[in-house]
C-alpha positions in Angstrom: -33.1 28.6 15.2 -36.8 30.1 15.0 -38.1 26.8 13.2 -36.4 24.7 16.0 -37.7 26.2 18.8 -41.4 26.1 17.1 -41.4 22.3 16.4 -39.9 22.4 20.5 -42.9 23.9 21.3 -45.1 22.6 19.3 -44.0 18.9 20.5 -43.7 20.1 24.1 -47.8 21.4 24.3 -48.7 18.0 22.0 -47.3 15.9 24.5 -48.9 17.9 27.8 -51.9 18.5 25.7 -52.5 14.7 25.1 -51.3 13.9 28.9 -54.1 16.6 29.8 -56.4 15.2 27.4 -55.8 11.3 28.7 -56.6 12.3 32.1 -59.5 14.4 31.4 -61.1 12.2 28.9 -61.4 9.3 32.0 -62.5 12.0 34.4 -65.1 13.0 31.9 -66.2 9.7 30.7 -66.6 8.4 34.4 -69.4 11.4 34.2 -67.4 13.4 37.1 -67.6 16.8 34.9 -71.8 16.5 34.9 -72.9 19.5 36.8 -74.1 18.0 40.7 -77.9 19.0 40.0 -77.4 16.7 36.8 -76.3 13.7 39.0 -78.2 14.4 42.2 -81.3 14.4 40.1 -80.1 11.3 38.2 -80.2 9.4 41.5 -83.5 10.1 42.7 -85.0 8.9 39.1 -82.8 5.9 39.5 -81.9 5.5 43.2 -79.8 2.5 42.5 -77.1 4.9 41.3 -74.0 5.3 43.4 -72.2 8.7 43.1 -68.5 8.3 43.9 -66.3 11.0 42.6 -62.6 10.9 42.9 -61.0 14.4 41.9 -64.2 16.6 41.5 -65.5 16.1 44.9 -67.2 18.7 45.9 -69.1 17.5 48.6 -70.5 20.2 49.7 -71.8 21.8 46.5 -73.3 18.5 45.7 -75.6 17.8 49.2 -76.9 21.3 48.9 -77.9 19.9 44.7 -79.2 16.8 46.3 -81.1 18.9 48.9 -82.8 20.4 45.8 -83.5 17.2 43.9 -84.9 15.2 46.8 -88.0 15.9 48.5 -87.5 15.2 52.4 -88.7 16.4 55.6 -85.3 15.5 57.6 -82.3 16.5 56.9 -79.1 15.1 58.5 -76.1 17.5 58.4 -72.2 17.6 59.2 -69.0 16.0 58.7 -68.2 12.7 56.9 -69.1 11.4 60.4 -72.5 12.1 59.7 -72.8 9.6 56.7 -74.0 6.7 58.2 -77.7 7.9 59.0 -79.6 6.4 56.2 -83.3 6.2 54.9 -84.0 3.3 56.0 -83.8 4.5 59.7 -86.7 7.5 59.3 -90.3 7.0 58.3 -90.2 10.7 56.7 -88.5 11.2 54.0 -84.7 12.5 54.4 -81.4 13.1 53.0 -78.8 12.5 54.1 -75.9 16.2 54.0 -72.7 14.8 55.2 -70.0 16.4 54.3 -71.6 19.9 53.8 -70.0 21.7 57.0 -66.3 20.8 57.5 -66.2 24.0 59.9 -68.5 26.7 62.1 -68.1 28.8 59.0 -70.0 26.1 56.8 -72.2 24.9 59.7 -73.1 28.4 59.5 -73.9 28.3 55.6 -75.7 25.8 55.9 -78.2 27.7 58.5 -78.6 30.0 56.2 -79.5 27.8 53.3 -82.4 26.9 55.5 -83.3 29.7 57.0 -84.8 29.9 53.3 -86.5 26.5 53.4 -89.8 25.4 54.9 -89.6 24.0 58.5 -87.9 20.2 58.6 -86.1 18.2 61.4 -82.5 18.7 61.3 -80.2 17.0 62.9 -76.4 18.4 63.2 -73.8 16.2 63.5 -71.0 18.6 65.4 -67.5 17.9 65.1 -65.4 18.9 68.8 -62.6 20.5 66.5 -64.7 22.6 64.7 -64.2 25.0 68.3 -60.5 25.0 68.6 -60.0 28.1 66.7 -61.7 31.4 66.8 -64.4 31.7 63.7 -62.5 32.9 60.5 -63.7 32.6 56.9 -62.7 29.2 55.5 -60.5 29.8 52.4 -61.3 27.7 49.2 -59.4 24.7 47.9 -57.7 24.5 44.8 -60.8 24.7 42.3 -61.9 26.6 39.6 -65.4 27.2 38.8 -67.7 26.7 35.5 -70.4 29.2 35.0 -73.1 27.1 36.2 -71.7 26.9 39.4 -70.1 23.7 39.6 -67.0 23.3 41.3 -64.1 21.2 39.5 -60.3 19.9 40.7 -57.8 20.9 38.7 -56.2 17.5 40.0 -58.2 15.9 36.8 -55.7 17.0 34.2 -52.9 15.3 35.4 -53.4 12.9 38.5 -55.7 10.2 37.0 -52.7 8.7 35.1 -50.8 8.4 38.6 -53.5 6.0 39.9 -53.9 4.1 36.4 -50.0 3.3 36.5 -50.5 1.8 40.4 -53.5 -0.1 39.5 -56.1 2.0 40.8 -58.0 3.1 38.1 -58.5 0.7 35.0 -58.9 1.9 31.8 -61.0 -0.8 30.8 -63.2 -1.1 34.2 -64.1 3.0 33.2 -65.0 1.8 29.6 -67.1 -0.5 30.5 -68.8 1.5 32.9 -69.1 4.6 31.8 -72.3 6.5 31.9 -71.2 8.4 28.9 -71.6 4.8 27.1 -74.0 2.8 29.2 -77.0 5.0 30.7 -78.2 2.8 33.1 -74.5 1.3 34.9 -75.2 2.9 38.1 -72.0 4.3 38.5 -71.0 7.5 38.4 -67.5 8.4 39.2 -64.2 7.0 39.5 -64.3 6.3 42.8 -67.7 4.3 42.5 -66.1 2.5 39.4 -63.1 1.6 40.6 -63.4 0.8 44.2 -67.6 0.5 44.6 -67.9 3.4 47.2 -69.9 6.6 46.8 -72.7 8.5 48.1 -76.3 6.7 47.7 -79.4 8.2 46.5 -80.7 9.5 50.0 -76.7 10.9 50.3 -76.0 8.2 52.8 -72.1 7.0 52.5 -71.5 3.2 50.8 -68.2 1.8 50.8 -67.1 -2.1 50.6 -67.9 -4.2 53.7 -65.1 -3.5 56.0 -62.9 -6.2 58.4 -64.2 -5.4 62.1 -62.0 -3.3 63.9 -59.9 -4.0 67.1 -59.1 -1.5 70.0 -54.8 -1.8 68.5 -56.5 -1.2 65.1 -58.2 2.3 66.5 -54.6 3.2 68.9 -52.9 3.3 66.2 -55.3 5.6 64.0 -55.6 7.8 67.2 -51.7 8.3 67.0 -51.7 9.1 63.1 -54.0 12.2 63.7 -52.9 13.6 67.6 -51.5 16.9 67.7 -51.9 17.5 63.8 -53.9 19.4 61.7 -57.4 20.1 63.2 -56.4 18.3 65.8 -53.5 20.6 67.2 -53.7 21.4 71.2 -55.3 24.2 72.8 -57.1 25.0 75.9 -58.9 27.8 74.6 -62.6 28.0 74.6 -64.0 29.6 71.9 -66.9 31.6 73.0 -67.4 33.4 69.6 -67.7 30.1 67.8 -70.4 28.8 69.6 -72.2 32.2 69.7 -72.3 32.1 66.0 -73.2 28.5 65.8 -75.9 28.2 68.7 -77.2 32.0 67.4 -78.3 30.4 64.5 -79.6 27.3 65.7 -82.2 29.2 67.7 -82.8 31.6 64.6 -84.0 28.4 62.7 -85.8 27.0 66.2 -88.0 30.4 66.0 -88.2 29.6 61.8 -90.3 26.6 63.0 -87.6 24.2 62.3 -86.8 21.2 64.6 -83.1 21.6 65.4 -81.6 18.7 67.2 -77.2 18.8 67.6 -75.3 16.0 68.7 -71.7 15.7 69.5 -71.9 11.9 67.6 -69.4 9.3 69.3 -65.8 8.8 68.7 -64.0 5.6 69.3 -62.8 4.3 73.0 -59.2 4.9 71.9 -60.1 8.2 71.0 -61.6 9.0 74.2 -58.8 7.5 76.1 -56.7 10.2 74.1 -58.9 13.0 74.9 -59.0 12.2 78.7 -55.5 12.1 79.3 -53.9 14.2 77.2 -53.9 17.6 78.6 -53.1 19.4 75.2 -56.5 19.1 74.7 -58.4 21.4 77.6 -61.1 22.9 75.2 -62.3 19.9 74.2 -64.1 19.3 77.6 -65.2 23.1 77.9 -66.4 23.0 74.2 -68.9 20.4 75.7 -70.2 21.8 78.4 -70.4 24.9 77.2 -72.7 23.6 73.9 -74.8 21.3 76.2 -75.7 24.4 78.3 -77.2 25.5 74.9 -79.6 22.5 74.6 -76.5 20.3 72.5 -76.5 16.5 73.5 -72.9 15.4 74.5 -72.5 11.4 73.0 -68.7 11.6 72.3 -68.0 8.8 74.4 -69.1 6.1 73.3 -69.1 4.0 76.6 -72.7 6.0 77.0 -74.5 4.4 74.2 -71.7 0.9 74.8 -69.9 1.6 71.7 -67.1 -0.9 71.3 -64.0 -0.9 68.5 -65.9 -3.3 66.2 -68.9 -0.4 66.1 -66.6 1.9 64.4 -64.6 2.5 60.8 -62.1 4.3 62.5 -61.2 6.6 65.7 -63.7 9.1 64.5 -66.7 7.7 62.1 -69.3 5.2 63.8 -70.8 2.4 61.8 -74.2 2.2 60.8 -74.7 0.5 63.5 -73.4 2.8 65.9 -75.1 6.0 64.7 -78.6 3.6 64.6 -77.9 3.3 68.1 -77.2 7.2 68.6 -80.9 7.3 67.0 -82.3 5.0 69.7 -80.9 7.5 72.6 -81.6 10.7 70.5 -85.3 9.1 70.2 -84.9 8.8 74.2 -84.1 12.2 74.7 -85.9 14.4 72.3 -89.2 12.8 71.6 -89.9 15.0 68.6 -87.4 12.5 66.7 -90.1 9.7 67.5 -92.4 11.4 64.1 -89.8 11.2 61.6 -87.7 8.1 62.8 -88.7 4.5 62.0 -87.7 3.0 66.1 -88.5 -0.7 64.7 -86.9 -0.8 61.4 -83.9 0.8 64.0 -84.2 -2.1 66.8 -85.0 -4.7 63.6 -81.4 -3.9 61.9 -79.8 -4.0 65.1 -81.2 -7.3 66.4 -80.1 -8.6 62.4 -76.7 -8.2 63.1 -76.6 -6.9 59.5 -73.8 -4.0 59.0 -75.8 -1.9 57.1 -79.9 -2.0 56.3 
């Protein structure tokens, strides 16, 4: 009875140990498991490199590594909807921090990162949902940590084989591009392998040319996110949150930073959404209340003629949409004018180009 349960065991952990081992062995050999200050400062020495992880995506953790491996004078800062700002548009050097707040809690990490660092021009990216809900410490996601600080999924020991059995990973396409194997493939990442998207040297976002988008295209997004998630109703505004965040805005101001924070534009269906639904009170007072504190208000997009075909989705402008948010923001805060590039800006625009 003892011996039988043994070999049990003993074949039970072989065949979960070589599952685990499968799935980790194409995380690892995609190089997601290199530490970010490993890739980040990969990229810069070859800035043709494109960074797309697909389980250990700790977006955060690897802008503030990039922040550290690329000198800049600029930095732009917020959501995934902050992604499309790239070098091209700035004669000063930047990077581009997407992805590092999700939240006032990280927006307010963030400030103090830079409270450290010597003055730059930052421009925030704010999200309108970030103020629904009074400020609260964010709780982590399911990680665990390595001793050099690098945070890693612990969806890579069992979900990579799910996407290689619907066609989403290939072995072979990891094989054959693999950093582990071939130094110089410029992709790093399952996500970058597989589907050619990732984050770009200066942190800017690159995906595969996208089909332009209709005004039924964004309706329909718009209904797959109302009234869910961080986008649940309230009316509430949330002076606390905007206390904290505007606080430190003007503790980086006295720092001799250049802070400039825009509410970035969402799509016309989205608007549409916001301006009739009346779940959604605190959206308006959020505004007001942030431009009284020096924030510019550019959520809808009929102020800088944004139309469907200008965005990816309800909520994330094009490239060309955000380099027209850079024409205005030029417009109204003249300090932008010494760190942007306005011609390479009108240039991409009049090219009809999607991105630089």
């Amino acid at each position: 009875m003892t011996r039988r349960f043994f070999i049990t065991f003993a074949l039970v952990v072989l065949v979960y140990g070589g599952f685990a081992a499968f799935n980790f062995s194409l995380v690892h050999l995609a190089g997601e498991t290199r530490p970010y200050a490993d890739i980040a400062r990969a990229q810069q020495e070859h800035p043709d490199i494109l960074y797309g992880p697909l389980f250990n995506n700790g977006h955060a953790a690897y802008k503030y590594a990039l922040m550290e491996a690329r000198p800049h004078e600029v930095v732009v800062a917020g959501s995934s909807r902050a992604l499309q700002f790239r070098q091209a548009f700035f004669a000063a050097p930047m990077v581009n921090c997407g992805r590092i707040m999700s939240s006032v809690r990280t927006a307010l990490n963030f400030f103090e990162y830079m409270e450290k660092q010597p003055p730059k021009t930052i421009l925030v990216t704010v999200d309108f949902w970030w103020f629904r809900e009074p400020l609260n410490e964010v709780t982590g996601e399911h990680v665990f940590t390595l001793p050099d600080g690098t945070e890693r999924s612990l969806d890579m020991f069992y979900m990579p084989a799910w996407y290689v059995t619907r066609g989403k990973i290939g072995v072979a396409g990891v094989l054959d591009n693999a950093p582990l194997f071939h130094a110089r493939s410029g992709l790093i990442g399952l996500r970058a392998i597989s589907q050619g998207e990732g984050f770009e040297a200066d942190g800017a976002h690159h995906g595969p040319r996208g089909t332009q988008r209709t005004h039924e295209d964004m309706v329909a997004n718009v209904k797959t996110r109302i009234g869910k998630t961080e986008f649940r109703y309230s009316d509430r505004l949330q002076t606390g949150a905007l206390d904290a965040f505007f606080g430190k805005v003007a503790e980086l101001e006295r720092l001799g930073h250049t802070v400039v924070v825009v509410f970035p534009p969402i799509s016309p269906a989205f608007e549409d959404e916001l301006a009739t639904n009346k779940g959604y009170g605190y959206v308006a007072k959020t505004l007001e209340d942030a431009v009284r504190r020096g924030a510019v208000d550019m959520q809808d997009p009929a102020r800088l003629g944004l139309a469907p075909a200008e965005f990816l989705d309800s909520l994330h402008p094009t490239t060309r949409g955000d380099a027209r948010l850079l024409l205005e923001l030029a417009r109204l805060h003249p300090e932008l004018r010494r760190v942007l590039d306005l011609g390479a800006v009108e240039r991409f625009l009049a090219s009809g180009r999607e991105r630089p």
